[in-house]
C-alpha positions as CSV (number, residue, x, y, z in Angstrom):
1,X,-1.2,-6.3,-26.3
2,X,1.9,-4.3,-25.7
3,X,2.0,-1.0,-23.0
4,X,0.7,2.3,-23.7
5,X,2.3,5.3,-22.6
6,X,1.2,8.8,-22.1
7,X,3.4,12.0,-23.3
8,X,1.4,14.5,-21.6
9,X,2.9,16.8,-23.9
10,X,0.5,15.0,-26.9
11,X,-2.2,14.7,-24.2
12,X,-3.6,12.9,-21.0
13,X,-5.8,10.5,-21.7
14,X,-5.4,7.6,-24.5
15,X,-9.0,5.6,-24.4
16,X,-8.9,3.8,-20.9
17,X,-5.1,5.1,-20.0
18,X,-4.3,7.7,-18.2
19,X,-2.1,8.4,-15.3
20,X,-4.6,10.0,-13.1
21,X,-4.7,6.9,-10.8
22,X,-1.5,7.1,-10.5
23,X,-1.0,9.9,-9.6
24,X,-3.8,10.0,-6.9
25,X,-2.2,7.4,-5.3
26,X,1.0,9.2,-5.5
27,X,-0.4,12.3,-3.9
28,X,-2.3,10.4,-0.9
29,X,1.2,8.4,-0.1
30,X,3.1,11.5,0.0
31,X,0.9,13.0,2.5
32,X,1.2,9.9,4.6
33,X,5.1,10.2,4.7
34,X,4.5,13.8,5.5
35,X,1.7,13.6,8.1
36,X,0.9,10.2,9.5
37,X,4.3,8.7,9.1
38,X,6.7,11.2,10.2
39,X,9.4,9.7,10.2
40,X,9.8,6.6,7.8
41,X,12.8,3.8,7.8
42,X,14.1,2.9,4.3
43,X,13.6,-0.8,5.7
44,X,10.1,-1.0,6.7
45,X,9.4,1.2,3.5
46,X,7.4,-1.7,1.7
47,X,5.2,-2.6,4.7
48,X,4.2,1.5,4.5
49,X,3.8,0.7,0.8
50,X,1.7,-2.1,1.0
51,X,-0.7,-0.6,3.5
52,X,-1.4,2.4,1.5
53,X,-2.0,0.0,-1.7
54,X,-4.8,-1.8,0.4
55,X,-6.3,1.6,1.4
56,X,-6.3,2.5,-1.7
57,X,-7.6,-0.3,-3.5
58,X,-10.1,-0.2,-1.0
59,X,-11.3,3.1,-1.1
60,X,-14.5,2.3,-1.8
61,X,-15.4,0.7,1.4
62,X,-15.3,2.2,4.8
63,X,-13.1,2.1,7.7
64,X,-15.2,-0.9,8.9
65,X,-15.4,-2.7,5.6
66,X,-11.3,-2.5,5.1
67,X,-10.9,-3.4,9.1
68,X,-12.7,-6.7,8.3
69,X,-11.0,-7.4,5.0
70,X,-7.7,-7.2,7.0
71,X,-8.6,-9.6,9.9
72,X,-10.0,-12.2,7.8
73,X,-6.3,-11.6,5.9
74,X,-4.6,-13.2,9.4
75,X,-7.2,-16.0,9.8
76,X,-5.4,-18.8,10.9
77,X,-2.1,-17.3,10.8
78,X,0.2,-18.0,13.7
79,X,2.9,-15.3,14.7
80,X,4.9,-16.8,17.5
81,X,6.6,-14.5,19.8
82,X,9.9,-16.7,19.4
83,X,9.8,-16.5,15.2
84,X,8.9,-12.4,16.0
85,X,11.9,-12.1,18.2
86,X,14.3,-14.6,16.1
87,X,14.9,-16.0,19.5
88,X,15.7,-19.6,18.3
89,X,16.2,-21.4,22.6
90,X,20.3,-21.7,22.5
91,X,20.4,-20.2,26.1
């Protein structure tokens, strides 16, 4: 099965394709960047990315539906304050 493209010049919608989800998406991280995240570092600019992929693809639930989905993503997951600071003893 190879990839479909749309020319919206032809038209928009090819049986199940279209670019309408992308383009949602598109729209609700723009207004992210330009509301919520004011100002955004080029190196943390996946970790905004993947937030905004989880909110989207879990737009159907609510806030306390997604809230749950994210703790039980950190279940037994250990984040030490010496691995966060890169503070390896030495001194």
């Amino acid at each position: 099965m190879g990839a479909t493209s749309i020319d919206h010049a032809e038209c928009y919608v090819k049986g199940n394709v279209h670019t309408n989800g992308l383009e949602n998406f598109w729209c609700l991280l723009k207004r992210c960047f330009k509301g919520t995240y004011v100002s955004v570092e080029p190196f943390h600019l996946f970790r905004y990315l993947d937030e905004e992929v989880f909110r989207f693809n879990e737009r159907e639930d609510n806030d306390g539906g997604r809230f749950v989905k994210a703790l039980n993503g950190i279940t037994d997951r250990r984040l030490t304050y010496k691995s966060l600071t890169g503070n390896c003893g030495g001194q």
